[in-house]
C-alpha positions as CSV (number, residue, x, y, z in Angstrom):
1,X,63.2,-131.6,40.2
2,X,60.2,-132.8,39.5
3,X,56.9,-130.6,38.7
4,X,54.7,-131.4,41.8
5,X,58.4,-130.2,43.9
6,X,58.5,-126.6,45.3
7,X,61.3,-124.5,43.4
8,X,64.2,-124.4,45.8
9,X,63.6,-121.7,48.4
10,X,60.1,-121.1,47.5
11,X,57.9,-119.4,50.1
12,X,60.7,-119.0,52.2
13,X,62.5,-116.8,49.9
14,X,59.4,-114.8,49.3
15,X,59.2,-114.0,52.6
16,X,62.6,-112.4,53.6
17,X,62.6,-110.4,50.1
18,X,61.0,-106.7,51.7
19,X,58.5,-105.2,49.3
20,X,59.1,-101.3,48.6
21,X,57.3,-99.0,49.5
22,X,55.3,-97.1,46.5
23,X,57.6,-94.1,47.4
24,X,60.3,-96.2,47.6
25,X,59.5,-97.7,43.6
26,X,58.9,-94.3,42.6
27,X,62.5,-92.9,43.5
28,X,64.1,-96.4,42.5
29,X,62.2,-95.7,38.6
30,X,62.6,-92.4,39.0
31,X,66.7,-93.6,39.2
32,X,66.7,-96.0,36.8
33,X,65.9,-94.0,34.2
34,X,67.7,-90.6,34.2
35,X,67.4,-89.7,30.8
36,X,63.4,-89.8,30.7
37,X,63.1,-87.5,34.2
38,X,62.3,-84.7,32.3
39,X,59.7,-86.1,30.2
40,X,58.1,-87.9,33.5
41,X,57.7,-84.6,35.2
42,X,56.7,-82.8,32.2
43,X,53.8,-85.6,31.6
44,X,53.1,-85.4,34.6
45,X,52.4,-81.1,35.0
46,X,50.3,-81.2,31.7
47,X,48.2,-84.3,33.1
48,X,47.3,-82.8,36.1
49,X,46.2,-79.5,34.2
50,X,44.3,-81.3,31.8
51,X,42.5,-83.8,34.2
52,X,41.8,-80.7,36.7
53,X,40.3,-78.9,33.8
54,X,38.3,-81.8,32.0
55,X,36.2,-82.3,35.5
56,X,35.5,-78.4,35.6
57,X,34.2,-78.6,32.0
58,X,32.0,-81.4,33.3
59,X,31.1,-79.3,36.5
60,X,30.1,-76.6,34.2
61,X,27.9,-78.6,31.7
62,X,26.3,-80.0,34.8
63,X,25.8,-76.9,36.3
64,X,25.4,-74.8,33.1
65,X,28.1,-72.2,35.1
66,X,30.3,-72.5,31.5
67,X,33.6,-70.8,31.8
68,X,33.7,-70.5,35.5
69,X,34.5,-74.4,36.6
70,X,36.5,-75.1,33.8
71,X,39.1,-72.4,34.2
72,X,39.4,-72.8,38.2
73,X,39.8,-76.5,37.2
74,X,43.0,-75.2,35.1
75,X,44.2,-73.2,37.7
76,X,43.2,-76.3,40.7
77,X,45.0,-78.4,37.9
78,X,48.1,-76.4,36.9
79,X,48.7,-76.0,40.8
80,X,48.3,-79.7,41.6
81,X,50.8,-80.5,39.0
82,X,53.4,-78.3,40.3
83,X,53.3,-79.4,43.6
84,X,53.2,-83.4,42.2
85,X,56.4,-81.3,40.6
86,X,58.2,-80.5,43.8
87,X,56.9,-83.8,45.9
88,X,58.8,-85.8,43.0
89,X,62.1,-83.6,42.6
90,X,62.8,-82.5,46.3
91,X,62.3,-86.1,47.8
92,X,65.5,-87.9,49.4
93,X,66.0,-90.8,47.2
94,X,65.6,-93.8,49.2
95,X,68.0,-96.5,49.9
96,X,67.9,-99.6,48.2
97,X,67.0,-102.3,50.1
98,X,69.2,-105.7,50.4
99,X,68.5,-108.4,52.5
100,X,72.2,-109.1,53.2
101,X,72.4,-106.4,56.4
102,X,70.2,-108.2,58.5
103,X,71.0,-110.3,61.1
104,X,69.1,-113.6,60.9
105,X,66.6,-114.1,63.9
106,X,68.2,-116.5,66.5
107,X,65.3,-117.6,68.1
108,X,64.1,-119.1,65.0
């Protein structure tokens, strides 16, 4: 095979091979690596708090409102991250996708 040639396959290949969805990626990850699960939902609680809670302290040095924004930002945040919790624990995981269930298209 030269290097001007197309690899065998090439766009063709490509083009039957169905992209997941992002949901679809994030239950395969989430699959694929059992023994981290904890720490990815843990992360992902405290991130939430702490992002929700960094824009209220901005909010309140902005507004000069110091605590008020800050501390519903940690409550906004801490709630946020427990629902991101149960979206990511109580989702179906999806089915894998193959390419070898579908009939190929006789009309060509």
């Amino acid at each position: 095979m030269t290097p001007s040639e197309p690899p065998p396959g090439g766009a063709a290949v490509r083009a039957r091979t169905p992209r997941p969805s992002s949901a679809q990626y994030g239950a395969q990850l989430m699959r694929t690596s059992p023994n981290q699960d904890g720490w990815f939902l843990a992360v992902n609680l405290v991130t939430a708090t702490l992002v929700w809670g960094g824009i209220g302290w901005l909010g309140d040095r902005w507004l000069g409102t110091a605590p008020w924004l800050m501390s519903i930002g940690f409550v906004v945040g801490n709630a946020c991250g427990i629902y991101l919790l149960w979206l990511k624990t109580s989702a179906p995981p999806a089915p894998a996708a193959t390419t070898d269930d579908r009939a190929e298209d006789p009309s060509g």
